[in-house]
C-alpha positions as CSV (number, residue, x, y, z in Angstrom):
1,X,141.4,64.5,129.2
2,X,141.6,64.3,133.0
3,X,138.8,65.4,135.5
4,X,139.9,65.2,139.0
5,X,137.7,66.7,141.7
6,X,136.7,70.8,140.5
7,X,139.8,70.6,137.9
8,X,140.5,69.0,134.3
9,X,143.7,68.2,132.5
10,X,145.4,67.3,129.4
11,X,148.6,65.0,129.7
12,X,150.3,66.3,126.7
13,X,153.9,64.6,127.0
14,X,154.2,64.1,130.5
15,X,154.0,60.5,131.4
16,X,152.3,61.1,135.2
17,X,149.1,62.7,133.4
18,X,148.1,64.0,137.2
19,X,150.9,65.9,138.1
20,X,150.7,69.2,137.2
21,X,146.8,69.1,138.5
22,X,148.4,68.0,141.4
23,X,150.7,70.8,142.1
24,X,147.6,73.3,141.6
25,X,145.0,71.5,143.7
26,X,147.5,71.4,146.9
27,X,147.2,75.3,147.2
28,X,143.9,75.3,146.7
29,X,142.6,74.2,150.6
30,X,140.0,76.5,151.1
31,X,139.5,77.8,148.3
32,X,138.1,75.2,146.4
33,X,134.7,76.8,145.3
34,X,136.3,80.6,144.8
35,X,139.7,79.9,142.3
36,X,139.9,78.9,139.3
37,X,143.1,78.2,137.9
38,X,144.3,77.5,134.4
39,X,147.8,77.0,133.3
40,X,149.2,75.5,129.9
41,X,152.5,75.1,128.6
42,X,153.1,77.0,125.2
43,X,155.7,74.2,124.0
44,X,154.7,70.7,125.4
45,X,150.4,71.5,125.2
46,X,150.6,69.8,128.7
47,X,147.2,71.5,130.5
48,X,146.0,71.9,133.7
49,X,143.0,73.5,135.2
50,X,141.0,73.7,138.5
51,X,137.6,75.2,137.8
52,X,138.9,76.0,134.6
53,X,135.4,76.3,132.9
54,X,133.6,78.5,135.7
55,X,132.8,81.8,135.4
56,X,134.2,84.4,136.9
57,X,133.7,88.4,137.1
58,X,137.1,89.8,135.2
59,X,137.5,92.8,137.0
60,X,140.2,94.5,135.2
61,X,141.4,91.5,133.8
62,X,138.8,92.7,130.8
63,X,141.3,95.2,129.8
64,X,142.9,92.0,127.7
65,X,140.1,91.7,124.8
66,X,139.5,95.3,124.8
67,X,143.5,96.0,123.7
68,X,142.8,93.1,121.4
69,X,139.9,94.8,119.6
70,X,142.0,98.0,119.7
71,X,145.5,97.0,117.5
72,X,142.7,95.1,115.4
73,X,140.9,97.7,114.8
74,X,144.5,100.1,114.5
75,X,145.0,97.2,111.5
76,X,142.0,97.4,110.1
77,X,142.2,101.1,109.6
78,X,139.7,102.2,111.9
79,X,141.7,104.1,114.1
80,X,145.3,105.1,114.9
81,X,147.6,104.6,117.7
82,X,148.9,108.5,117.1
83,X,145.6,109.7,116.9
84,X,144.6,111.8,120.3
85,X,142.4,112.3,122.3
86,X,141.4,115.0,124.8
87,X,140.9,114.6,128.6
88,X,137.1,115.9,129.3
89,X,136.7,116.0,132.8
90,X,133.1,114.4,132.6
91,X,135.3,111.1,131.2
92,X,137.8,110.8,134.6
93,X,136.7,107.2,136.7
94,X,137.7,106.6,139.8
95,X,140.0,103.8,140.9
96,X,143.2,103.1,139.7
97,X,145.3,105.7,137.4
98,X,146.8,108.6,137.5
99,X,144.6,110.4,134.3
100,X,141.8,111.8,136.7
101,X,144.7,113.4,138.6
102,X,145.5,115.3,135.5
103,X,143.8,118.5,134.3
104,X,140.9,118.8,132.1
105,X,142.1,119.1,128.3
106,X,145.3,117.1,128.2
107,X,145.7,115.2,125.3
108,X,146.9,112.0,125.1
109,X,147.7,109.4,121.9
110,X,145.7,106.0,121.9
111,X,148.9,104.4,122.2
112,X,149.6,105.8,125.6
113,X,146.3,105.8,126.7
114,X,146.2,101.6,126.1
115,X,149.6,101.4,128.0
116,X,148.6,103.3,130.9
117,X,145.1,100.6,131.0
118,X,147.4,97.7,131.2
119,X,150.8,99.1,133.2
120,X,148.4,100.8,136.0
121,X,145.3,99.9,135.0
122,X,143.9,103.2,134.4
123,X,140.5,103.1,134.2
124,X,139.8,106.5,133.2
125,X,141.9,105.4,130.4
126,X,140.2,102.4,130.0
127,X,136.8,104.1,129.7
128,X,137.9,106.5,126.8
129,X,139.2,103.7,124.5
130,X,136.2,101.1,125.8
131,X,134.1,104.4,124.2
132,X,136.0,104.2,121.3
133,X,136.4,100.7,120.0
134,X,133.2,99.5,120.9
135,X,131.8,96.4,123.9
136,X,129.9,95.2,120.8
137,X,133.0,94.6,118.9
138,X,135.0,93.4,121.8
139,X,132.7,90.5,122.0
140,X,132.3,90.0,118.7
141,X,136.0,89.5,118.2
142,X,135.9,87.4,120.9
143,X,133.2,85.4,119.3
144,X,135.4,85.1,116.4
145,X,138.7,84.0,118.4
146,X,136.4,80.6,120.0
147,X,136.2,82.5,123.6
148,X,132.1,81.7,123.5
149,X,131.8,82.5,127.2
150,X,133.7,85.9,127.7
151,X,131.8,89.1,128.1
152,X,132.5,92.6,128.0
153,X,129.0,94.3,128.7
154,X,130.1,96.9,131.5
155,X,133.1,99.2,131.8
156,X,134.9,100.6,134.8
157,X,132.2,103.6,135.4
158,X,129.6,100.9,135.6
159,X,131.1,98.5,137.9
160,X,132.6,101.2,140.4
161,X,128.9,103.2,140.5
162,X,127.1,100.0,140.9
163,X,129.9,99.0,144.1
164,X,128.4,102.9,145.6
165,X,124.6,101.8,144.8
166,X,124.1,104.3,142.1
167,X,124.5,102.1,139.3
168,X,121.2,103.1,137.5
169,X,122.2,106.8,137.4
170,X,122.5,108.1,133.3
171,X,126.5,108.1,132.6
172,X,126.6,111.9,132.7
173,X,125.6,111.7,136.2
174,X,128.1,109.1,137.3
175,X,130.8,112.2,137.7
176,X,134.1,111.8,139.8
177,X,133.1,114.5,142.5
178,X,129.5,112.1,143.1
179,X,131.4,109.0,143.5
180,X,133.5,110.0,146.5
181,X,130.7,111.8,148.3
182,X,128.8,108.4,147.6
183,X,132.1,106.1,148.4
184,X,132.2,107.8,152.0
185,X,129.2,106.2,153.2
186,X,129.4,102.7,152.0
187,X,131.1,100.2,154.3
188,X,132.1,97.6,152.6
189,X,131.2,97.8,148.9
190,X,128.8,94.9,147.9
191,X,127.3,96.0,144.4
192,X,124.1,94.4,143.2
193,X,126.4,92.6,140.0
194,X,129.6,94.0,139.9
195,X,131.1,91.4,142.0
196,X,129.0,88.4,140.6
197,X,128.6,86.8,136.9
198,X,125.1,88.2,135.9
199,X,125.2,91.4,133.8
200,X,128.9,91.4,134.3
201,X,132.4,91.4,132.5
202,X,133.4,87.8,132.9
203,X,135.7,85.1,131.1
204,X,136.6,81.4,132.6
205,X,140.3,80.6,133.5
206,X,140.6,78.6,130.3
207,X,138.9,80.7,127.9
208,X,141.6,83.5,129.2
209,X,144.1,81.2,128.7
210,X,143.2,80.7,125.5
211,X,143.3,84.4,124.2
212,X,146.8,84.3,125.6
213,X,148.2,81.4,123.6
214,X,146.7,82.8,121.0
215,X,148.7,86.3,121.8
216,X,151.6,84.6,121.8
217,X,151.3,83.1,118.5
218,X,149.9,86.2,116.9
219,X,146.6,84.9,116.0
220,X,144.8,87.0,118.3
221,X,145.6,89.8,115.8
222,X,148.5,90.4,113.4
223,X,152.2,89.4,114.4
224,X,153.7,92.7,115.3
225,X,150.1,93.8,117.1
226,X,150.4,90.8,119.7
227,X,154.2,91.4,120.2
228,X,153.2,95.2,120.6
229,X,150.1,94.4,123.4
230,X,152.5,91.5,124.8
231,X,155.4,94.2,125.2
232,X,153.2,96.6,127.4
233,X,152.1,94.1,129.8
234,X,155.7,92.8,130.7
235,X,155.9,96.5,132.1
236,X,152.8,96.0,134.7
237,X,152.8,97.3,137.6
238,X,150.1,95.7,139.9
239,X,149.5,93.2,141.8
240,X,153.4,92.2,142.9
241,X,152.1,89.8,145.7
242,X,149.8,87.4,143.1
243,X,151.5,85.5,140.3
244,X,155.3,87.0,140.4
245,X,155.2,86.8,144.3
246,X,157.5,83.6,144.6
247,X,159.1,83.6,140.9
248,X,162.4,84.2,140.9
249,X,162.7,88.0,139.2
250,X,165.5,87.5,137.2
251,X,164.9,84.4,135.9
252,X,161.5,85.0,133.9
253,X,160.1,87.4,131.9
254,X,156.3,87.7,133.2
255,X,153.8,89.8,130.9
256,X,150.2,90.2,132.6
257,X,147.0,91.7,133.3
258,X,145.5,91.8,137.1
259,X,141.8,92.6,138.0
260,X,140.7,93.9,142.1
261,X,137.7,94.4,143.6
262,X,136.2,94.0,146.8
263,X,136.4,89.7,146.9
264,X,138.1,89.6,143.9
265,X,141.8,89.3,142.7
266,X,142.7,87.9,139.7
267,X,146.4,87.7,137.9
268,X,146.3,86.5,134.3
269,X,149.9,86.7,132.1
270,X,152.5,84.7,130.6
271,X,155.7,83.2,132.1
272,X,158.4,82.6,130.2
273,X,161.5,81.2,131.6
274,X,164.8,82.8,130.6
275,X,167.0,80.3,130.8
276,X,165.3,78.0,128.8
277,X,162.9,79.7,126.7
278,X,160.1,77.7,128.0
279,X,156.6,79.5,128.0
280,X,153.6,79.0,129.6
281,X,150.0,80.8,130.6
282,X,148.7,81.1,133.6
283,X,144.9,82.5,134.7
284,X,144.1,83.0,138.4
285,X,140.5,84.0,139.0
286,X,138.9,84.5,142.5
287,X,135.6,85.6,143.6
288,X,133.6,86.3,146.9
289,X,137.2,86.4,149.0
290,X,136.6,87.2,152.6
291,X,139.8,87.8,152.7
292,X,141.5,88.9,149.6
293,X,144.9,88.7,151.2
294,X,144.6,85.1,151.6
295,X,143.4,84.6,147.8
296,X,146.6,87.0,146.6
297,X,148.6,84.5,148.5
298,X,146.8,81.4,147.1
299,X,147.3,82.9,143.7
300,X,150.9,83.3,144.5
301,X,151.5,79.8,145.9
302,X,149.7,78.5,143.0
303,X,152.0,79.7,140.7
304,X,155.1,79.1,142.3
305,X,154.3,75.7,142.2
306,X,153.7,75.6,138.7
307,X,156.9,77.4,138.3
308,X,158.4,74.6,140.1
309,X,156.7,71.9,138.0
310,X,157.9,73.1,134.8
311,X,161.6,73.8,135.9
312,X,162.1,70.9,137.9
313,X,162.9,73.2,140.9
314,X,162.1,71.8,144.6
């Protein structure tokens, strides 16, 4: 292993062990106490991180061990992706998705409900299978899979009342219709922990990394369930101007998971290059942006440099 200023490598193969650290920490000026970074290459083991081992609030990145949890518990019997469930207007959260747009009494299959949490990220979606598998399993499966600092203790209800200041309202108060009257009157949205790591959803860059290798090689759950989770998140839909920003479209196949909120934007996935079958994970993590345009586009630069790195590309 390699420690070089906030970052930590593994040479693998490559014979200039500082290399790929070095292609991350250039695109990290100013920065350097808000991103982490994580990257590893699925063939070679060749490693890189830049405050791999800090914590960081997921966001919606959390979304990743929750579908985990789900197609294991689907395996284990427990539940079925046919099996449906019925839109209750008391369950619609606001933020991102389309469900509490819909009217009251759809139903919708546990299969589509987990692709519309990772493709847009629907947290109303989110909250009805978070409901049904369980936090308390979530982390305990991610006890099981080594990931010893990842938490899932909030869902999206929690974190998007506490951003309004109501986050110690009972759940059946926390109703759509309250949280834009409350949203109109807050400025910007601070929380008192939904944008820090204390009573918060949060992983490290290389402990996300981690469930993803582990994803790919079907040890996260069965064969067919990875392949299945990994399958919806090649159709995402977020966060264009993070991680596939400068990657050339046609020439990789990207599957991933992104997480906003106010200071934070975070782009976790894996990259696999077509033309040579070459894979590697990448986790992005920031926190306490000021401005989260300038993150996206550290994100971006960080991974096109990456790119570059394992390709050979100038």
């Amino acid at each position: 292993m390699f420690e070089g200023g906030g970052g930590v490598l593994a040479a693998g193969l490559d014979t200039t062990p500082m290399a790929l650290y070095d292609e991350i920490v250039k695109e990290t000026a100013g920065f350097e106490r808000i991103l982490g970074v994580a990257v590893r290459h699925l063939g070679t083991g060749e490693e890189a991180s830049f405050n791999g081992g800090e914590l960081f609030p997921t966001a919606s990145v959390f979304k990743v061990p929750v579908i985990v949890e789900l197609y294991r518990q689907v395996e284990a019997g427990r539940l079925g992706l046919d099996d449906r469930m019925v839109l209750k207007e008391a369950e619609k959260v606001p933020g991102s998705g389309i469900l509490k747009e819909l009217s009251e009494g759809l139903e919708v299959t546990v299969r589509d409900l987990s692709r519309l949490m990772m493709i847009l990220s629907d947290n109303t979606a989110t909250d009805m299978i978070v409901e049904r598998v369980g936090k308390d399993n979530v982390n305990a499966t991610m006890r099981r899979l080594g990931l010893r600092k990842t938490a899932v203790v909030a869902d999206c209800r929690d974190m998007l009342f506490d951003l309004v200041g109501a986050n110690d309202l009972p759940d059946e108060e926390k109703t759509l219709a309250l949280y834009l009257q409350l949203s109109k009157g807050v400025g910007a949205k601070k929380g008192s922990w939904s944008l820090g790591t204390e009573r918060n959803d949060v992983t490290t860059p290389l402990e996300m990394n981690r469930l993803l290798g582990l994803m790919v090689d079907g040890k996260a759950a069965g064969r067919a369930s990875c392949d299945s989770i990994l399958a919806t998140m090649e159709k995402c839909q977020t966060g264009e101007y993070r991680v596939p920003k400068y990657l050339p479209a046609e020439g990789v196949r990207m599957q991933r998971k992104t997480g906003s909120l106010p200071g934070i934007r975070n782009d976790v996935g894996v990259i696999t290059v077509l033309a040579t079958g070459e894979r590697y994970c990448i986790s992005c993590f920031t926190k306490g942006a000021v401005d989260v345009f300038a993150a996206e586009e550290a994100i971006a630069r960080v991974s096109r440099s990456v790119y570059r790195y394992f390709t050979g590309g100038g």
